[in-house]
Short mmCIF file of the C-alpha atoms (twelve columns), coordinates in Angstrom:
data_MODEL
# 
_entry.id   MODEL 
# 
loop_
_atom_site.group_PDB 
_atom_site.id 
_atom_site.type_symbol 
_atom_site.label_atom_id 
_atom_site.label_alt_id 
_atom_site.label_comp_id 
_atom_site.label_asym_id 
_atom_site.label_seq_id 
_atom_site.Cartn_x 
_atom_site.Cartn_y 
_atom_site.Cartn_z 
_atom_site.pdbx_PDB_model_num 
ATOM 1   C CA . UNK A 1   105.066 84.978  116.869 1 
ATOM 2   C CA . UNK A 2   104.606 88.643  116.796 1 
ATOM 3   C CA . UNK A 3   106.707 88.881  113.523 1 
ATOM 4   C CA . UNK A 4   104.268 86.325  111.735 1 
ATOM 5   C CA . UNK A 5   101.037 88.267  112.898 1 
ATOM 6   C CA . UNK A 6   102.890 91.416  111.445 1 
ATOM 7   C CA . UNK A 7   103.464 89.400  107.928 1 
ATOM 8   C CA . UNK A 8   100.245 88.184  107.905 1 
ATOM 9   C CA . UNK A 9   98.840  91.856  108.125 1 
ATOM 10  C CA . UNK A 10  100.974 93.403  105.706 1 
ATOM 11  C CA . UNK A 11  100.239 90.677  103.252 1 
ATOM 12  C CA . UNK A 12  96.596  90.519  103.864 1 
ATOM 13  C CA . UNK A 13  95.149  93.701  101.543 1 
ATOM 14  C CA . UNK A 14  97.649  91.356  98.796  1 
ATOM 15  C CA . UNK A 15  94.969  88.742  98.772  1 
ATOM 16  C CA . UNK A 16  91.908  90.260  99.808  1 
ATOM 17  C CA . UNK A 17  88.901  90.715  97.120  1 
ATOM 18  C CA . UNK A 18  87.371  93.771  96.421  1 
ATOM 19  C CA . UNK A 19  84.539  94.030  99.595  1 
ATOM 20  C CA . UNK A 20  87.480  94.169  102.082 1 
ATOM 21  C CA . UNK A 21  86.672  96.598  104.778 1 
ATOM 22  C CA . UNK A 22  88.664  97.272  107.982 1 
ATOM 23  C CA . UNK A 23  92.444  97.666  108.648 1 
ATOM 24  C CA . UNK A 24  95.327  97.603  106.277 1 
ATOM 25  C CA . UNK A 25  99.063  97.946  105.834 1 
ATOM 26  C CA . UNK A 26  100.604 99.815  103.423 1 
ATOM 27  C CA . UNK A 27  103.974 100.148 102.210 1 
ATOM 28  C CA . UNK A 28  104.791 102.227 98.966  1 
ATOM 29  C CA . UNK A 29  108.028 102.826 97.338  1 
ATOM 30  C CA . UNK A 30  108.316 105.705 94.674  1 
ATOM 31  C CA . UNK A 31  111.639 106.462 92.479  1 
ATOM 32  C CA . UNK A 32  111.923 109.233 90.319  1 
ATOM 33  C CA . UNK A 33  113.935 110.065 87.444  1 
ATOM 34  C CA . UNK A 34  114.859 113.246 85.137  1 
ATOM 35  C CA . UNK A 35  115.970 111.796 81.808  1 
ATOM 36  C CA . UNK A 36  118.047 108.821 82.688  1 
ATOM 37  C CA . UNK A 37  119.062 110.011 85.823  1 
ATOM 38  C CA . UNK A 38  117.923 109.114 89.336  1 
ATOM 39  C CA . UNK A 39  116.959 112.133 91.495  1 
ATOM 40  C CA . UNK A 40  115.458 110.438 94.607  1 
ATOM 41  C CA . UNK A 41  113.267 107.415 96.199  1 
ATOM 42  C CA . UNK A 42  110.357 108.232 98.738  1 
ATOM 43  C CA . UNK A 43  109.023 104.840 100.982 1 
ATOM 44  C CA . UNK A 44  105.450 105.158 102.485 1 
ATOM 45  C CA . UNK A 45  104.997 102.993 105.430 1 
ATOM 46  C CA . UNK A 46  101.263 103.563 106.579 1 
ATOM 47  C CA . UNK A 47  98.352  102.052 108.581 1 
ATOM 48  C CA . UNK A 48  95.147  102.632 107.116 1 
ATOM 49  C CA . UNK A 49  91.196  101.651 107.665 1 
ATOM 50  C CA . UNK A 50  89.042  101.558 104.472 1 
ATOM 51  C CA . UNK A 51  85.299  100.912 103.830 1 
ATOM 52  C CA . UNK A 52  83.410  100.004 100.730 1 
ATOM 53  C CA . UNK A 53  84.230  102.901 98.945  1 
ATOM 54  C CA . UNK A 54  86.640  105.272 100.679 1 
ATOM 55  C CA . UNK A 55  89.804  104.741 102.947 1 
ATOM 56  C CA . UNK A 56  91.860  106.605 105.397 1 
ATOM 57  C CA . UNK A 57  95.838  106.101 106.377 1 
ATOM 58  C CA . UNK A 58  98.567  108.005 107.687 1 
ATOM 59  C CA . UNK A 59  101.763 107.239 108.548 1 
ATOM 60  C CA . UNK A 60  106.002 107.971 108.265 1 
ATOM 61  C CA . UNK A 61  107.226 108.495 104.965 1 
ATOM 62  C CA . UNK A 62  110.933 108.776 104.611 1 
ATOM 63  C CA . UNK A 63  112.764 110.936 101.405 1 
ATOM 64  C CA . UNK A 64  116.083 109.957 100.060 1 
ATOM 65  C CA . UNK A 65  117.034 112.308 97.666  1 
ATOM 66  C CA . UNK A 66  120.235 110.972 95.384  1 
ATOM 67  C CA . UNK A 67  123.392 112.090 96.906  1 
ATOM 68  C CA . UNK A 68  121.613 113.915 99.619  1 
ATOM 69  C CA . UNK A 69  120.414 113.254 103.505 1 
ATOM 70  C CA . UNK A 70  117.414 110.999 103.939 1 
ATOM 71  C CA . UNK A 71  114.499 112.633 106.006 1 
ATOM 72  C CA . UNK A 72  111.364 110.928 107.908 1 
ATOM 73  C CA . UNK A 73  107.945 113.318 107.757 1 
ATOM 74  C CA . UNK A 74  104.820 111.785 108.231 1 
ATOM 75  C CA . UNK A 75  102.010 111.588 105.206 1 
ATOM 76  C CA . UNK A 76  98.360  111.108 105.390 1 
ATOM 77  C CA . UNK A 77  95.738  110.659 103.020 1 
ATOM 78  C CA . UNK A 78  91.895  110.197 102.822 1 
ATOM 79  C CA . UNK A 79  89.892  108.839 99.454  1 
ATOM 80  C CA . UNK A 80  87.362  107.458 98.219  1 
ATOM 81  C CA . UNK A 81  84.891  106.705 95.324  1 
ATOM 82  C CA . UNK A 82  81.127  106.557 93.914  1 
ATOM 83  C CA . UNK A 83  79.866  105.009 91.075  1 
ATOM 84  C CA . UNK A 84  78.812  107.809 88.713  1 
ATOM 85  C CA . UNK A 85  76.903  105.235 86.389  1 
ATOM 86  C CA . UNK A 86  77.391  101.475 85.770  1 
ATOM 87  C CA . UNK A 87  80.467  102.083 83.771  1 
ATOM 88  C CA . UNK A 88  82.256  105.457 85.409  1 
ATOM 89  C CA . UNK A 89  83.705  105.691 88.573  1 
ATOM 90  C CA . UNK A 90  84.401  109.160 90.451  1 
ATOM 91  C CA . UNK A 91  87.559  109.078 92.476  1 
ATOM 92  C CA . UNK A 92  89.150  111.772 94.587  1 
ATOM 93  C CA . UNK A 93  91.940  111.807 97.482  1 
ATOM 94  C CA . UNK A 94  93.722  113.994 99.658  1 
ATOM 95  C CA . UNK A 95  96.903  114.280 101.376 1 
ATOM 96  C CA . UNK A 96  98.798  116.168 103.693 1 
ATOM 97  C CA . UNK A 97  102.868 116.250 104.422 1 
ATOM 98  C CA . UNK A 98  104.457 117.445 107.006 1 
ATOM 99  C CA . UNK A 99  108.114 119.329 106.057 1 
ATOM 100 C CA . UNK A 100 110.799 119.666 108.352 1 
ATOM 101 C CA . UNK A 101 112.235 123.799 108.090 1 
ATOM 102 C CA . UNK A 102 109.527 124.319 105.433 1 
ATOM 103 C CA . UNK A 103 105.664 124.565 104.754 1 
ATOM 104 C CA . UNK A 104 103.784 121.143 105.065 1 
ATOM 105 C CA . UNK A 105 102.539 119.821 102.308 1 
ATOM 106 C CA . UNK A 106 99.269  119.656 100.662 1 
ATOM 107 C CA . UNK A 107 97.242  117.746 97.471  1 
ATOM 108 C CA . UNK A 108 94.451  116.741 95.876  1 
ATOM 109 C CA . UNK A 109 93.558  114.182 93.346  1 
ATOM 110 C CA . UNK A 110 90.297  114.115 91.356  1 
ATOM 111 C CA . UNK A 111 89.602  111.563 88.476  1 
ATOM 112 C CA . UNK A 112 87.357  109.501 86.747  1 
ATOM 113 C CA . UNK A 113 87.378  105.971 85.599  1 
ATOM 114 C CA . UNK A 114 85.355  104.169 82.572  1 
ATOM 115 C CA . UNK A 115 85.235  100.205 83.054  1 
ATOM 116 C CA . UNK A 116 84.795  98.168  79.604  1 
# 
């Protein structure tokens, strides 16, 4: 029982339109690569609350460099948007990392979006 009401909530952002608002699930998985060669995979595993235009979530995020020990830290982030004019969307976001032995991490993303 408690398995399915954990699917169910890590599917639901999968199928909900665009005015969903409230709790969500998220689980990322990034590779990179230099060239042809694989250097390492980071998996985001977050709970996060979003309203109509901007969203908060935190949660572990584990590192698994190629050849090297995997690591858990924890991630969070905080975003949103606002319509600029009926075409162009504003969007920002920023995060924070913690780093075990070294100096937490820190970003931010600003951007803009036409729609056809």
């Amino acid at each position: 029982m408690f398995k399915n009401v954990i699917a169910a909530a890590a599917a639901a952002p999968l199928f909900a339109g665009a005015a969903f608002a409230g709790p969500y699930v998220n689980v990322e998985t990034n590779s990179s690569f230099t060239g042809g060669d694989y250097t390492a995979t980071t998996a985001e595993f977050a709970l996060g609350y979003e309203g109509s235009n901007w969203y908060v979530q935190g949660g572990p995020i584990v590192n698994s460099p190629d050849g090297g020990d995997s690591d858990t830290e924890f991630l969070a982030k905080a975003g949103g948007s606002v319509d600029l004019s009926e075409s162009v969307v504003g969007y920002g976001e920023l995060t924070f990392q913690t780093a075990d032995g070294a100096d937490n991490g820190y970003g931010a993303k600003i951007g803009a979006k036409y729609v056809f």
